[in-house]
TORLUM-143922 format. One line per 2 residues: their letters; for each residue x, y, z of C-alpha. Coordinates in Angstrom, 3 decimals. Last residue first. Example, Ala and Ser with C-alpha at 12.3 -4.5 7.8 and 13.67 -1.06 7.14 Angstrom:
BEGIN
SA = 13.670 -1.060 7.140; 12.300 -4.500 7.800
// end
This chain:
BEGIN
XX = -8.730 2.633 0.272; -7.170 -0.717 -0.811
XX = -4.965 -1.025 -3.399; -2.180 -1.619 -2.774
XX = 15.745 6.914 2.792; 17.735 8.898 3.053
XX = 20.121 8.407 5.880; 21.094 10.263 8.802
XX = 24.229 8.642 10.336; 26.551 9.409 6.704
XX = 25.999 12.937 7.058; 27.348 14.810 3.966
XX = 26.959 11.620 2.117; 30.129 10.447 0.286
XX = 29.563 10.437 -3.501; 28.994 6.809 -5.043
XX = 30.630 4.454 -7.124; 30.212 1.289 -5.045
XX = 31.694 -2.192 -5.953; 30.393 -5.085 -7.616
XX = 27.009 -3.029 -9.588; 24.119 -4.581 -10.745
XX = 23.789 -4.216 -14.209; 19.644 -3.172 -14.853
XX = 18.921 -3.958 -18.503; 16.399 -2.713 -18.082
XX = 14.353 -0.927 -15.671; 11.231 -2.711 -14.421
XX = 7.570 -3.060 -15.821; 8.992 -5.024 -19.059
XX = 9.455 -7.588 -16.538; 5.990 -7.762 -15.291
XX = 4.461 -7.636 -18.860; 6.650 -10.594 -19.925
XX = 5.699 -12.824 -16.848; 1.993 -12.194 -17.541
XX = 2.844 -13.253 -21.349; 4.136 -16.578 -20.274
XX = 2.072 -17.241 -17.866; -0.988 -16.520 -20.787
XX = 0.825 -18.550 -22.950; 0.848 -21.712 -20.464
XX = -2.770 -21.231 -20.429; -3.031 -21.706 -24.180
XX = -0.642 -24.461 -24.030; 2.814 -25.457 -25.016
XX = 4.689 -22.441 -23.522; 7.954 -21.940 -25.017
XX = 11.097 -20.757 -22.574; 14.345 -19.331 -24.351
XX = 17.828 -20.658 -23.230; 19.866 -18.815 -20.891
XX = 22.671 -16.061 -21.534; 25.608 -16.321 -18.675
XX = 25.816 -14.829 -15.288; 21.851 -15.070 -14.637
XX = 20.224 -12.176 -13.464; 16.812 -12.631 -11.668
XX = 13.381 -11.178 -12.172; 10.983 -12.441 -9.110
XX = 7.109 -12.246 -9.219; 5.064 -14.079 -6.298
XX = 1.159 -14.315 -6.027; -0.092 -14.977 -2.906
XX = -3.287 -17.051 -1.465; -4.417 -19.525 -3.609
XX = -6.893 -21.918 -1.520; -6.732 -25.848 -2.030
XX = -9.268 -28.155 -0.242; -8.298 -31.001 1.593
XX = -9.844 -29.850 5.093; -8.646 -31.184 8.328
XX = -5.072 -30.498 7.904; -5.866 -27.406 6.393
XX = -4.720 -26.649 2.683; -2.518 -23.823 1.599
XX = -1.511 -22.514 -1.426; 1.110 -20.672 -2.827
XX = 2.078 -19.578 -6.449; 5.733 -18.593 -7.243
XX = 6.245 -17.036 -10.467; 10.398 -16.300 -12.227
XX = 11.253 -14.036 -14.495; 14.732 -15.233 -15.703
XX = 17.126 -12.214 -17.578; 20.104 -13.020 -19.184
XX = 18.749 -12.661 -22.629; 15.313 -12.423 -22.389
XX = 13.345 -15.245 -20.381; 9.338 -15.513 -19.659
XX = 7.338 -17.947 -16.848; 9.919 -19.582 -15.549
XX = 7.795 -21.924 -12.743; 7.649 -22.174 -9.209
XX = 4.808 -24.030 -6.816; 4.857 -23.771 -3.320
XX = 1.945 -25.643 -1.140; 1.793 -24.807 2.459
XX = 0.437 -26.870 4.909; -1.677 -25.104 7.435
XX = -1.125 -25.252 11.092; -0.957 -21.390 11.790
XX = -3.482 -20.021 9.330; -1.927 -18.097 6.222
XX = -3.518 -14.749 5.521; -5.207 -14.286 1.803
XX = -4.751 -12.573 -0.987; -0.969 -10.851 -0.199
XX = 0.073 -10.049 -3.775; 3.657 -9.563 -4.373
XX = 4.092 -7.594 -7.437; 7.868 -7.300 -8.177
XX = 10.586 -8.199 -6.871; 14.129 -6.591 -9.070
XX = 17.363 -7.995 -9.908; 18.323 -10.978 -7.910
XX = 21.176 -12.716 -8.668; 21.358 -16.179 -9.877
XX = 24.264 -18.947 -9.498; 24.734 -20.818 -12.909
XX = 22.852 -23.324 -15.071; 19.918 -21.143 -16.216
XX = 17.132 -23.435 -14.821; 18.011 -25.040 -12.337
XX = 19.626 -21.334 -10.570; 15.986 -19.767 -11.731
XX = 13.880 -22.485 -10.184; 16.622 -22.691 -6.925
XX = 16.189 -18.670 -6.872; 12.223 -18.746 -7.107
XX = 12.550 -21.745 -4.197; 14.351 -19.423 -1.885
XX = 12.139 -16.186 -3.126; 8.823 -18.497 -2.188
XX = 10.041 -19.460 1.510; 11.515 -15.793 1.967
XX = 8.328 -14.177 1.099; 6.186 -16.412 3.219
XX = 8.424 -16.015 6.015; 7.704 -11.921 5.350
XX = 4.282 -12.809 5.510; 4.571 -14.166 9.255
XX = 1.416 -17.007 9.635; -1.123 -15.670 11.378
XX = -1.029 -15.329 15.336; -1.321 -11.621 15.100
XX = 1.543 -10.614 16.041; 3.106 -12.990 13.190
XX = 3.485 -16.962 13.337; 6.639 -18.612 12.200
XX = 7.411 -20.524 15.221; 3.682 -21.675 15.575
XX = 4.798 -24.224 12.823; 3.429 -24.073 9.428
XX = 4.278 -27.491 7.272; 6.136 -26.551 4.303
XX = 5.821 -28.242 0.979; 7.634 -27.308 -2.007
XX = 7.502 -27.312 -6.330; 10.280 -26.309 -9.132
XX = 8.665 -26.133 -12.532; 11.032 -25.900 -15.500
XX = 9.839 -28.404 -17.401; 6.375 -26.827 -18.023
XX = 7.696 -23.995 -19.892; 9.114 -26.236 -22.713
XX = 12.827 -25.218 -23.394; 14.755 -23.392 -26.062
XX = 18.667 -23.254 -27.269; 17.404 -24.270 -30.871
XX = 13.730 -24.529 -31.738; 11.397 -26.944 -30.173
XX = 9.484 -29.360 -31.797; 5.841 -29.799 -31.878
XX = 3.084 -32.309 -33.718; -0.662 -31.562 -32.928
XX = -1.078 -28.333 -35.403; 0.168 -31.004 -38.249
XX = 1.975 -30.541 -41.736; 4.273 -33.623 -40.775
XX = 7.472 -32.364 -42.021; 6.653 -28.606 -40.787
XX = 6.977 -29.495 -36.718; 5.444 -26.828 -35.720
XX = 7.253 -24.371 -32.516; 8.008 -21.800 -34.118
XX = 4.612 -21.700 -35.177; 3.285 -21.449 -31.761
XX = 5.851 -18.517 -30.642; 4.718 -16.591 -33.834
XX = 1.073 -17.203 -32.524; 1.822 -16.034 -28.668
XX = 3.660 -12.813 -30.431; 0.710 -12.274 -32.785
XX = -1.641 -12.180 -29.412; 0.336 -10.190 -27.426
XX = 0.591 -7.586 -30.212; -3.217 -7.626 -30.675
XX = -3.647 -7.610 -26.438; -4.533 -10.474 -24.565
XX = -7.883 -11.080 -23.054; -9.244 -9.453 -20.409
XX = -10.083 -10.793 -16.937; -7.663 -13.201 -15.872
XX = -5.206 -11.659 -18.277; -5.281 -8.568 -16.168
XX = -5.832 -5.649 -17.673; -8.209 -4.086 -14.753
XX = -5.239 -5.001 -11.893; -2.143 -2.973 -14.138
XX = -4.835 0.271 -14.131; -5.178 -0.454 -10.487
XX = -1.519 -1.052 -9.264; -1.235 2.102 -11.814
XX = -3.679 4.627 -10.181; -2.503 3.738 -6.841
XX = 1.519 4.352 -8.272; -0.093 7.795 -9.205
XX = -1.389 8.512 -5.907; 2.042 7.680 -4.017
XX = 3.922 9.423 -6.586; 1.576 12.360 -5.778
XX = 2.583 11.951 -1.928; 6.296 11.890 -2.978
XX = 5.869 15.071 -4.786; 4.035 16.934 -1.995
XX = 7.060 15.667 0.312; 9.587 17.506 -1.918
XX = 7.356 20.192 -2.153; 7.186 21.378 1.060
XX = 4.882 19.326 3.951; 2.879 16.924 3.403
XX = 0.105 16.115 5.192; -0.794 12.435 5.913
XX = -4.229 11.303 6.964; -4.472 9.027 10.444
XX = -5.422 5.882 9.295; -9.334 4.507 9.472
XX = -10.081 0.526 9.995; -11.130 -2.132 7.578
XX = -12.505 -5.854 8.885; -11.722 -8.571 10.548
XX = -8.366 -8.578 12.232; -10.146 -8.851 15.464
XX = -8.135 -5.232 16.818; -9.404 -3.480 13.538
XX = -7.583 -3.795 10.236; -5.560 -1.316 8.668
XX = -3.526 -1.757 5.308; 0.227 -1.814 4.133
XX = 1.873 -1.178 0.760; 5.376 -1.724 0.208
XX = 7.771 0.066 -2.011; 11.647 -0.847 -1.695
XX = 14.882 0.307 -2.331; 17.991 -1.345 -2.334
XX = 21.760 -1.039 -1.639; 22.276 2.298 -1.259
XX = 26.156 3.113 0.615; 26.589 3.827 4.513
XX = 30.037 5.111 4.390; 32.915 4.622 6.742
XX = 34.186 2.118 4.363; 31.696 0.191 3.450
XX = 28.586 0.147 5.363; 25.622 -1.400 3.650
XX = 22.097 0.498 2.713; 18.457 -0.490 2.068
XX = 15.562 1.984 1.535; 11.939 2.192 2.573
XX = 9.245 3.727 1.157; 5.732 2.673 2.813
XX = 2.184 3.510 0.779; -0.475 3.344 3.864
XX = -4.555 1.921 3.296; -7.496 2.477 5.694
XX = -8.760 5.568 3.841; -5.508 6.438 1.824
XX = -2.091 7.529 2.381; 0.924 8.036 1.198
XX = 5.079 8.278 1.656; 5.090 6.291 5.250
XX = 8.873 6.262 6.090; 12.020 4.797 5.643
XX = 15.522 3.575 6.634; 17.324 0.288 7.239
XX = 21.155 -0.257 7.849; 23.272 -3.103 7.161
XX = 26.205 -3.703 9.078; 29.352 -5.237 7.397
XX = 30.400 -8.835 7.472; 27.751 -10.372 5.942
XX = 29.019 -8.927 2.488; 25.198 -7.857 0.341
XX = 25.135 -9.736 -3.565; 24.586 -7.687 -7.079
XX = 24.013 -4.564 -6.023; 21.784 -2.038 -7.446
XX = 18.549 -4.088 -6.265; 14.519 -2.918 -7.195
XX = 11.933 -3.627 -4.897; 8.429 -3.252 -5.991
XX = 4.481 -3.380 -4.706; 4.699 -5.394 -2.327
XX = 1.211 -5.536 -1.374; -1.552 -6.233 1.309
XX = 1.129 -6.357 4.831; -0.805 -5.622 7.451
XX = -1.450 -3.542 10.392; -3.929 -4.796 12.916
XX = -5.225 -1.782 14.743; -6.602 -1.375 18.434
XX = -2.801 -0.736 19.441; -1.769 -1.238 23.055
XX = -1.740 1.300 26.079; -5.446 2.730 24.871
XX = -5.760 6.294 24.174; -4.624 6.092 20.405
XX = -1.714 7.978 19.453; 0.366 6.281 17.254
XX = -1.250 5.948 13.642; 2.083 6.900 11.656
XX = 4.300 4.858 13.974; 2.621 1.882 13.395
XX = 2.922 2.507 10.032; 6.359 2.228 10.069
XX = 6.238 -1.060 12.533; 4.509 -2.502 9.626
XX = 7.352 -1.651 7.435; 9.974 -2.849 9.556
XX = 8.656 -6.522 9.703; 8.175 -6.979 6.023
XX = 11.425 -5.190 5.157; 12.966 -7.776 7.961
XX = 11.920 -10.929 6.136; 12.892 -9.666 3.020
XX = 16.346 -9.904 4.090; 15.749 -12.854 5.587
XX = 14.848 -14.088 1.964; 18.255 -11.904 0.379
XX = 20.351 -14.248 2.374; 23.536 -12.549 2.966
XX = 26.855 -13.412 1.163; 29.807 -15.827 1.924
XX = 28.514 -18.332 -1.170; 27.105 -20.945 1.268
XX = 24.306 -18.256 2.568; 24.544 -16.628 5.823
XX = 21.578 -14.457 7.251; 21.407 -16.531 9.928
XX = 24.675 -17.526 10.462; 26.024 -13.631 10.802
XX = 23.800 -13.101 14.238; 26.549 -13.517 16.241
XX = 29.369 -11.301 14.347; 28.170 -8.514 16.421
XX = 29.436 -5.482 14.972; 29.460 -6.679 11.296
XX = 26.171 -7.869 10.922; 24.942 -5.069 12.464
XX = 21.202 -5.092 11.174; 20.153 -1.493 12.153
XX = 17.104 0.232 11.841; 16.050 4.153 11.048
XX = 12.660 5.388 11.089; 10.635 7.862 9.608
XX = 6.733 7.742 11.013; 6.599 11.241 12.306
XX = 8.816 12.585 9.740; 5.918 12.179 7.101
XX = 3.941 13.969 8.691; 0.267 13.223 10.290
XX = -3.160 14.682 10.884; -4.851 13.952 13.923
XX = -7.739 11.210 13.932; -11.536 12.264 13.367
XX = -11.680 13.193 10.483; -10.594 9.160 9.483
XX = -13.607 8.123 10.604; -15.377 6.301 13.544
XX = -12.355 5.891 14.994; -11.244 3.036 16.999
XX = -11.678 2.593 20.512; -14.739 -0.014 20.979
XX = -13.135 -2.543 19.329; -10.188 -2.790 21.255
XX = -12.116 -4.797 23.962; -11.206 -7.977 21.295
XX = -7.526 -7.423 21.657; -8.300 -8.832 24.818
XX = -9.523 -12.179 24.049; -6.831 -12.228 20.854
XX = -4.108 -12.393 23.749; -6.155 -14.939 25.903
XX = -6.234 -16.917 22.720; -2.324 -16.588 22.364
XX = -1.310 -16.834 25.321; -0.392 -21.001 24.943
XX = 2.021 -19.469 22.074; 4.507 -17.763 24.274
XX = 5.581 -14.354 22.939; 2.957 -12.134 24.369
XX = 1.042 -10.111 22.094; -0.015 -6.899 23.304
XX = -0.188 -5.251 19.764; 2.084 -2.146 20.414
XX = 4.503 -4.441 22.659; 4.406 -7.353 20.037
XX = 5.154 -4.788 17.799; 8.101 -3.570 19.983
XX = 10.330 -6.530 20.276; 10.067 -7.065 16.793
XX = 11.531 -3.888 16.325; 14.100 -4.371 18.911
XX = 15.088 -7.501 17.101; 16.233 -5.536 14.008
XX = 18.372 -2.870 16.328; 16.790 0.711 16.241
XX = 18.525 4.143 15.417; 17.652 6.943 17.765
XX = 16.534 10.164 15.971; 13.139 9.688 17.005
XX = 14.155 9.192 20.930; 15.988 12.368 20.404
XX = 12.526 14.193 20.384; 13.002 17.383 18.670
XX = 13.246 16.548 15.020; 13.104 19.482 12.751
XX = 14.775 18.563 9.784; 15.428 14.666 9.582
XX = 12.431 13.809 7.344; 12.632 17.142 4.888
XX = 16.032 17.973 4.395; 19.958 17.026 5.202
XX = 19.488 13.371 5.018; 17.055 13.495 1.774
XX = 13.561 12.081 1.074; 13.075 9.595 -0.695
XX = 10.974 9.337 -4.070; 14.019 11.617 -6.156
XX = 17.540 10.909 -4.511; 19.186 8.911 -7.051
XX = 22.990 7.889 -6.524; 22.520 3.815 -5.951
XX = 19.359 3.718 -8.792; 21.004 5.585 -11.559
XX = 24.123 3.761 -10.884; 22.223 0.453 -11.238
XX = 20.579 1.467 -14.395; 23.692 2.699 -16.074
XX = 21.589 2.349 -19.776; 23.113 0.857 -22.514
// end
């Protein structure tokens, strides 16, 4: 079996290193000054010019609107940039000031892995923020947003919430109007800052209206280690593509997909009536559309972003919360997360829109529950459904869980969507208890789609 989760919480290949690359060379102490959570939300809505009281906000997106005239024309035309220039470290010191523990509490003593996606969200735009700085005007003329989680893979099975967590990462690759973030995860024990997660995001560049593309400064790297993480960058393009063109919404299954949707039908025939209309299930199996988990949220002006859409990293936590309940219903015992996978951000969220969250198991192997959330809104004046993400969750159940059968054809397509997702991560991953890790040599320096 492979040590998946020791592989992940000692590997140092697709970040870069304390001792090299990011951290080498940095004059300005300002850089080298670790950030608090809430200072980083503080400073978006500094970089946008967003003020924090929602009667502002359509004199806010008045003046954003003057922003027009200072973007680039094209991307030769903005500087160059490194990857140190973006890299950024953020505290969430859970343990230092006990405070802010209730919000990131769960019932079992451990920290809410949505609010924990909540912050990614937010810290990655402010990464690319600092990768276009620059621009002559006192606030930002570009909208950064999140288009793409691409994947976030745990080696630890729950986070204490009484020891700080610490943030790090950097922009890793560039396109036209579209930045690859890598950002890792880490909780103190000890007097060591050990890996917790790590996470790939992708972010793209609006202008100041949010409505259409805008240039990014290119990326240079610099040394080899750097070259290698912008290649990674182009090759993950290549796949989120690849993975795009094969999807079952455009092609149809593959030969071995197909036998293994057939074998799953006739498994399911009832033999003593000879009839395609008559199903059973096997042993230890359930029907795919009885595990469906569905929620309505109403959204408030609360959860708006800095650009007066609703936050995507709420959006993240509201679907993970209702993935885990799906999974936890459905396997009998407390989940853990194990990898995310996929997020899809189609469409943005209008304040005022009611949100509809459905969750289904979609494909199960052994302990293993992949999980789909599918959101849509509706406006209060218009009844009319739009999709706009795409959630993919693999959890870890403590004990074995029954097989799911899909009854129809597009039921088998779910099914076989959730399969190719979770054959896309590292298994079996075992997430790890306790640390086994080497002591960094600096423990305060840490390591750390598709658009164009």
């Amino acid at each position: 079996m492979r040590r998946v989760a020791l592989r992940l919480c000692t590997l140092n290949k697709g970040l870069l290193t304390p001792g090299r690359g990011l951290t080498q060379g940095i004059q300005n102490p300002e850089k080298q000054r670790v950030l608090y959570v809430h200072e980083v939300r503080d400073k978006l809505r500094e970089i946008v010019g967003i003020s924090t009281n929602w009667s502002d906000h359509m004199k806010a997106l008045e003046e954003r609107k003057l922003l027009l005239s200072v973007l680039a024309k094209s991307q030769d035309a903005l500087p160059p940039r490194r990857m140190k220039d973006s890299y950024v470290e953020v505290l969430l010191p859970l343990g230092s000031q006990p405070e802010l523990r209730e919000k990131y509490l769960t019932v079992q003593n451990t920290v809410r892995f949505g609010r924990i996606l909540e912050d990614l969200d937010s810290i990655g735009v402010f990464i690319c923020y600092m990768h276009t700085k620059g621009y002559s005007a006192k606030t930002s003329p570009l909208s950064i947003v999140t288009a793409l989680v691409d994947k976030i893979d745990m080696c630890k099975k729950s986070l204490s919430p009484e020891q700080d967590i610490k943030f790090s990462g950097h922009v890793s690759w560039v396109g036209m109007t579209s930045m690859e973030v890598k950002m890792k995860m880490f909780q103190l024990y000890g007097s060591e800052f050990c890996p917790v997660l790590e996470a790939t995001l992708v972010m793209v560049a609006r202008d100041s209206e949010n409505k259409g593309s805008a240039f990014v400064n290119p990326l240079i790297p610099e040394g080899p280690e750097e070259e290698e993480l912008f290649r990674q960058g182009e090759l993950n393009k290549g796949r989120r593509i690849s993975f795009s063109s094969k999807s079952l919404l455009k092609m149809a299954p593959s030969a071995e997909e197909r036998m293994t949707i057939h074998e799953m039908f006739l498994n399911t025939l009832d033999h003593k009536t000879i009839s395609f209309q008559s199903r059973k299930l096997p042993p230890n199996a359930v029907w795919m559309e009885e595990s469906k988990l569905k929620s309505l949220e109403i959204c408030h002006p609360q959860e708006r972003n800095i650009f007066n859409r609703i936050f995507g990293g709420f959006l993240m936590r509201k679907a993970y919360e209702l993935g885990w309940a799906t999974a936890c219903n459905f396997g009998g015992s407390r989940p853990f997360v194990a990898a995310v996978d996929d997020i899809m951000f189609q469409k943005p969220v209008a304040v005022g829109s009611l949100l509809f969250l459905s969750s289904q198991v979609c494909f199960t192997q052994g302990n293993y529950i992949q999980v789909r959330v599918h959101s849509e809104v509706a406006s209060l004046q218009n009844k009319e459904h739009m999709a706009t993400n795409v959630f993919h969750f693999t959890f870890m159940s403590e004990n074995d869980v029954p097989l799911v059968f899909p009854r129809t054809y597009g039921e088998s397509m779910l099914y076989l969507d959730g399969q190719r997702h979770f054959n896309s991560i590292s298994v079996p991953v075992t997430l790890k208890k306790d640390y086994l890790v080497e002591p960094q040599e600096n423990p305060r320096l840490l390591e750390t789609s598709i658009p164009q």
